[in-house]
TORVODO-429101 format. One record per residue (C-alpha): residue number from 0; x negated, y negated, z negated; residue in three letters. Coordinates in steps of 0.1 Angstrom, whole numbers, plus 2048, in hexadecimal, padded with zeros to 3 digits. Layout:
BEGIN
<rokol><num>NUM</num><x>X</x><y>Y</y><z>Z</z><residuo>ALA</residuo></rokol>
...
end
This chain:
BEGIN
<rokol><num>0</num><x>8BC</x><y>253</y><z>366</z><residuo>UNK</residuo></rokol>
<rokol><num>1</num><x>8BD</x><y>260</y><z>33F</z><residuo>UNK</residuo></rokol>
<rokol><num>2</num><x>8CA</x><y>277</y><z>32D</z><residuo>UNK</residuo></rokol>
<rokol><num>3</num><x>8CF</x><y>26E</y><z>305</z><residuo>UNK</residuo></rokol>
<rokol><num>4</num><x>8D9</x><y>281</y><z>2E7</z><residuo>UNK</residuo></rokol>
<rokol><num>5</num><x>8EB</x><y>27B</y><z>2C8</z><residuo>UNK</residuo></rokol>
<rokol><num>6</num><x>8DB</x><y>27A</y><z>2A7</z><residuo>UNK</residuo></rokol>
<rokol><num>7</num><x>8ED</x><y>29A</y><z>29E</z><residuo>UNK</residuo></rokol>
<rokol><num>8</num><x>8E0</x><y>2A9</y><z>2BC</z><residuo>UNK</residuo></rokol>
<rokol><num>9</num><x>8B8</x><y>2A0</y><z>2B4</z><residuo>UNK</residuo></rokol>
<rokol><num>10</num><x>8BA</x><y>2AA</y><z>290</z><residuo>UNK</residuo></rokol>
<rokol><num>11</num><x>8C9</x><y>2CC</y><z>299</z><residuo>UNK</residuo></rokol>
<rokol><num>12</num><x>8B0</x><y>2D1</y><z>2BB</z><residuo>UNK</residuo></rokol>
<rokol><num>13</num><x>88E</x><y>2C5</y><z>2A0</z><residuo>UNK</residuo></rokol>
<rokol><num>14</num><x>89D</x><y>2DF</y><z>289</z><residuo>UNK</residuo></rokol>
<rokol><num>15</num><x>89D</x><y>2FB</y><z>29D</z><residuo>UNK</residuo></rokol>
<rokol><num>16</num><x>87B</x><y>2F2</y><z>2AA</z><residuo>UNK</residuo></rokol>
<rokol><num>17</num><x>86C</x><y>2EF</y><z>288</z><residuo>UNK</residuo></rokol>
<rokol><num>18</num><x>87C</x><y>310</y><z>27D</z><residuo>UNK</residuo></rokol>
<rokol><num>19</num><x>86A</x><y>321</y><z>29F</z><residuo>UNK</residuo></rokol>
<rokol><num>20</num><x>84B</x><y>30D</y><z>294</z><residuo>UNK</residuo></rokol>
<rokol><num>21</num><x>843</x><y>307</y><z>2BB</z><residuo>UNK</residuo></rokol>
<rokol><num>22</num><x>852</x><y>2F4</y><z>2D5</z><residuo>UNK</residuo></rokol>
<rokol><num>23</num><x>850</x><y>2D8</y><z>2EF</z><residuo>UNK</residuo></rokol>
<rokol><num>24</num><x>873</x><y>2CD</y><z>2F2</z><residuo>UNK</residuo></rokol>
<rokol><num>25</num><x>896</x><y>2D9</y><z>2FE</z><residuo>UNK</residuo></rokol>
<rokol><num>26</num><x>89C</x><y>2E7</y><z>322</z><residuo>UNK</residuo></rokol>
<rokol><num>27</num><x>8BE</x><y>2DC</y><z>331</z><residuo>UNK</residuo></rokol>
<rokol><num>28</num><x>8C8</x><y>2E7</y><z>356</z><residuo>UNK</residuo></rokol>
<rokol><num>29</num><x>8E8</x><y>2ED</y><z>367</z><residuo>UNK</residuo></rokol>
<rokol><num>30</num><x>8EB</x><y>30A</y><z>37D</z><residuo>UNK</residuo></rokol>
<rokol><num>31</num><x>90C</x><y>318</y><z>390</z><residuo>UNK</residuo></rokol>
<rokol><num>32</num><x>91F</x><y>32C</y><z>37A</z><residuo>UNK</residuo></rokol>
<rokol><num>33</num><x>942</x><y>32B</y><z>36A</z><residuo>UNK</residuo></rokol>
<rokol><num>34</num><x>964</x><y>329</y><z>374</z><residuo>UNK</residuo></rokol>
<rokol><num>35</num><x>961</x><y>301</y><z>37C</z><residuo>UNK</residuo></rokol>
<rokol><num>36</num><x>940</x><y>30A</y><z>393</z><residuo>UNK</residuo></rokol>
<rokol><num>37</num><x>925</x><y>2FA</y><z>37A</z><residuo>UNK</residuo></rokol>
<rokol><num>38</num><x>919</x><y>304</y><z>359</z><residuo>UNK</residuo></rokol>
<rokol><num>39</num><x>8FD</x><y>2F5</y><z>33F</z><residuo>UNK</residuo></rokol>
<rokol><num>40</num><x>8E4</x><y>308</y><z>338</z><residuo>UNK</residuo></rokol>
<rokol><num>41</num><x>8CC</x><y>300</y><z>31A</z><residuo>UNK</residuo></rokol>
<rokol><num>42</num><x>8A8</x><y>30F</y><z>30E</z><residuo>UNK</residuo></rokol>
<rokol><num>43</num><x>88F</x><y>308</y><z>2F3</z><residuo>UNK</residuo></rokol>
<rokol><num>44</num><x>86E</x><y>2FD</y><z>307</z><residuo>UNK</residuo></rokol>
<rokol><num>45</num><x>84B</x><y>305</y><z>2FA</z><residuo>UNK</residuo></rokol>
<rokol><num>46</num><x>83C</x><y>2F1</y><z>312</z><residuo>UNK</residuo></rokol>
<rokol><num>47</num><x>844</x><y>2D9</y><z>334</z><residuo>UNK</residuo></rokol>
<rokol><num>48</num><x>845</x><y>2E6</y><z>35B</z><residuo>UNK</residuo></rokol>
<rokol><num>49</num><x>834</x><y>2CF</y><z>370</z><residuo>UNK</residuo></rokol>
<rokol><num>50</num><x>856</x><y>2C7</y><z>37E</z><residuo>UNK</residuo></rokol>
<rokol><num>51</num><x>863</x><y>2BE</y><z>361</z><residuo>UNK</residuo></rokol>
<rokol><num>52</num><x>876</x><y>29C</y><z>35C</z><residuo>UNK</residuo></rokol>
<rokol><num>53</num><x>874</x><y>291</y><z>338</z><residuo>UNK</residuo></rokol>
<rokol><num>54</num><x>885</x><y>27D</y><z>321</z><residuo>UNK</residuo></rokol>
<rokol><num>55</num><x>883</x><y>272</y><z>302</z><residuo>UNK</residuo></rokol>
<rokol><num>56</num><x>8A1</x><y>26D</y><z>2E8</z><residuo>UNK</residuo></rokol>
<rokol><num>57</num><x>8A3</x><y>26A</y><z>2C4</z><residuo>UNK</residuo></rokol>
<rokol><num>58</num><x>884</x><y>278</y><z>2BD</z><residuo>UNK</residuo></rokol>
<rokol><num>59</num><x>888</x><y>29A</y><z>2D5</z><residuo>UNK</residuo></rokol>
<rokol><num>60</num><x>87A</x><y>29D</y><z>2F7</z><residuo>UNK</residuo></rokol>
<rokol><num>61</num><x>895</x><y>2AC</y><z>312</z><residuo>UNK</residuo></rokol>
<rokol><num>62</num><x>887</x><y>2BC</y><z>330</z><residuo>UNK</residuo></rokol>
<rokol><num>63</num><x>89A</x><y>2C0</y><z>350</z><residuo>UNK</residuo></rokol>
<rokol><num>64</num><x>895</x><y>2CD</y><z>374</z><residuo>UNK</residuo></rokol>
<rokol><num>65</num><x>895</x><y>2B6</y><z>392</z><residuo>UNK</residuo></rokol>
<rokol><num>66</num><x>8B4</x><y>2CB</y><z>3A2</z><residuo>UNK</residuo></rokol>
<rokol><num>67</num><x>8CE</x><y>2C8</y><z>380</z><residuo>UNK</residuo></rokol>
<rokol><num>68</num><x>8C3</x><y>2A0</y><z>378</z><residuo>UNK</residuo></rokol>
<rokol><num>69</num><x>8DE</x><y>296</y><z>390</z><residuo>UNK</residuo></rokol>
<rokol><num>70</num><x>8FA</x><y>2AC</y><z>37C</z><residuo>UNK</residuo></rokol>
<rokol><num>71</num><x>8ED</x><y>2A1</y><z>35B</z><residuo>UNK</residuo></rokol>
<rokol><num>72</num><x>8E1</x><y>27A</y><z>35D</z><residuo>UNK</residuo></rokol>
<rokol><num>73</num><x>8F2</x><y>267</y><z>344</z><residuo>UNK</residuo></rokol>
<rokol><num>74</num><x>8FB</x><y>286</y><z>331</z><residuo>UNK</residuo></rokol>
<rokol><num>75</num><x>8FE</x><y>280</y><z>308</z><residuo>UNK</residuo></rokol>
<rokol><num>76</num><x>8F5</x><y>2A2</y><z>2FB</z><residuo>UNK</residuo></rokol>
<rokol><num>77</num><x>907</x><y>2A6</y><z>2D7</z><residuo>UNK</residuo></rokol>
<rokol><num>78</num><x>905</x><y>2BE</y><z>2BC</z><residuo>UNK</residuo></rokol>
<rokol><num>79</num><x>927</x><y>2C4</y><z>2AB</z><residuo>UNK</residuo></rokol>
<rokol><num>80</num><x>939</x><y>2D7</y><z>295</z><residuo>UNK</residuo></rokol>
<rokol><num>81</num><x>960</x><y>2DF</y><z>296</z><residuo>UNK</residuo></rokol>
<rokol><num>82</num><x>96C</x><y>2F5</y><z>281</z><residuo>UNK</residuo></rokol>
<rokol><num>83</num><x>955</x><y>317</y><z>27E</z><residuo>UNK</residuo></rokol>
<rokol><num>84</num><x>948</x><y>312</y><z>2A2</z><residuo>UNK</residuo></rokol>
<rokol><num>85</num><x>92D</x><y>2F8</y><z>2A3</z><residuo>UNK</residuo></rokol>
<rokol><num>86</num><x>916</x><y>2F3</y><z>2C6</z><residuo>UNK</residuo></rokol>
<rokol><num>87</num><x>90C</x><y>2E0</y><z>2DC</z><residuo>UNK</residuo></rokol>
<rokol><num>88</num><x>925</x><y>2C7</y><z>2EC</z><residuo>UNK</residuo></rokol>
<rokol><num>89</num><x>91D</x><y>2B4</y><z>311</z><residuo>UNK</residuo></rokol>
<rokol><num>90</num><x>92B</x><y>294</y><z>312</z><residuo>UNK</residuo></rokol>
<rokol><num>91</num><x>926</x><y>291</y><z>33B</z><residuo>UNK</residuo></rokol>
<rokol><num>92</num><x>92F</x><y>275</y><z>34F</z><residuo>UNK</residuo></rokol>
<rokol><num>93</num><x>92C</x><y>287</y><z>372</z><residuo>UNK</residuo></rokol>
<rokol><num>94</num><x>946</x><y>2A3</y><z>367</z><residuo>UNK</residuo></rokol>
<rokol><num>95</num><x>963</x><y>2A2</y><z>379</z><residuo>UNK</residuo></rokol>
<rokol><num>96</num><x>977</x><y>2BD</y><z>36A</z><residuo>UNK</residuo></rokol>
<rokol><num>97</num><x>96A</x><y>2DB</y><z>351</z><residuo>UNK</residuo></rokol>
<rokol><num>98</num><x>97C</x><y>2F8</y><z>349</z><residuo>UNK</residuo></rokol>
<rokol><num>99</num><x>991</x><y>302</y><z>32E</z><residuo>UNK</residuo></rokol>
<rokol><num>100</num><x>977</x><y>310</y><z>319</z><residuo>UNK</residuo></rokol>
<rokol><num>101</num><x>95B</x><y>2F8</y><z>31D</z><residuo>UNK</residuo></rokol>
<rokol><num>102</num><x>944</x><y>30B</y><z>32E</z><residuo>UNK</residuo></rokol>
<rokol><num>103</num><x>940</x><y>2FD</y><z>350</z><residuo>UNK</residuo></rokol>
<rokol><num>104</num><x>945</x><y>2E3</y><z>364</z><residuo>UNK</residuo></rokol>
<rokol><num>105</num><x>947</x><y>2CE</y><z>388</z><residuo>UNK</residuo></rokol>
<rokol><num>106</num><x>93F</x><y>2B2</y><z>394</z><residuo>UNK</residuo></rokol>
end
């Protein structure tokens, strides 16, 4: 089980920890949410829950919960930028469908 992210990705995530000066890592979960049932859900982590499932990618660590691994292993988190938007972007294997606007998901 892993869960990677692109170099775009680490820079942005070790630039917004730096600029908060504190920080373990970044928190990704999936709860039920959206119009396709699933949705992402990402948080800046000052420390780890003894649940925690780490990994380690391109310098950043990535915590996630026992309950969204299954929705999110082999997930390639990107940073990107189109246009004036810019975000994060989930390149998710185990998504079957996702709605018109990105947000959310099923599997």
């Amino acid at each position: 089980m892993s869960i990677t992210v692109t170099d775009n990705a680490a820079r942005h995530i070790q630039k917004t920890l730096d600029k908060r000066g504190k920080g373990f890592g970044l928190r990704l979960a999936v709860k039920t949410s959206g119009c396709s049932g699933m949705a992402y859900a990402l948080e800046f982590a000052d420390e780890s829950l003894p649940e925690d499932l780490i990994f380690e990618s391109s310098g950043v660590r990535l915590l996630v919960d026992p309950r969204s691994l299954p929705y999110l292993d082999g997930t390639e988190l990107d940073f990107v930028r189109e246009g004036l938007n810019e975000g994060f972007k989930f390149n998710n294997p185990n998504a079957k469908a996702e709605c018109g606007c990105g947000e959310s998901f099923a599997v």
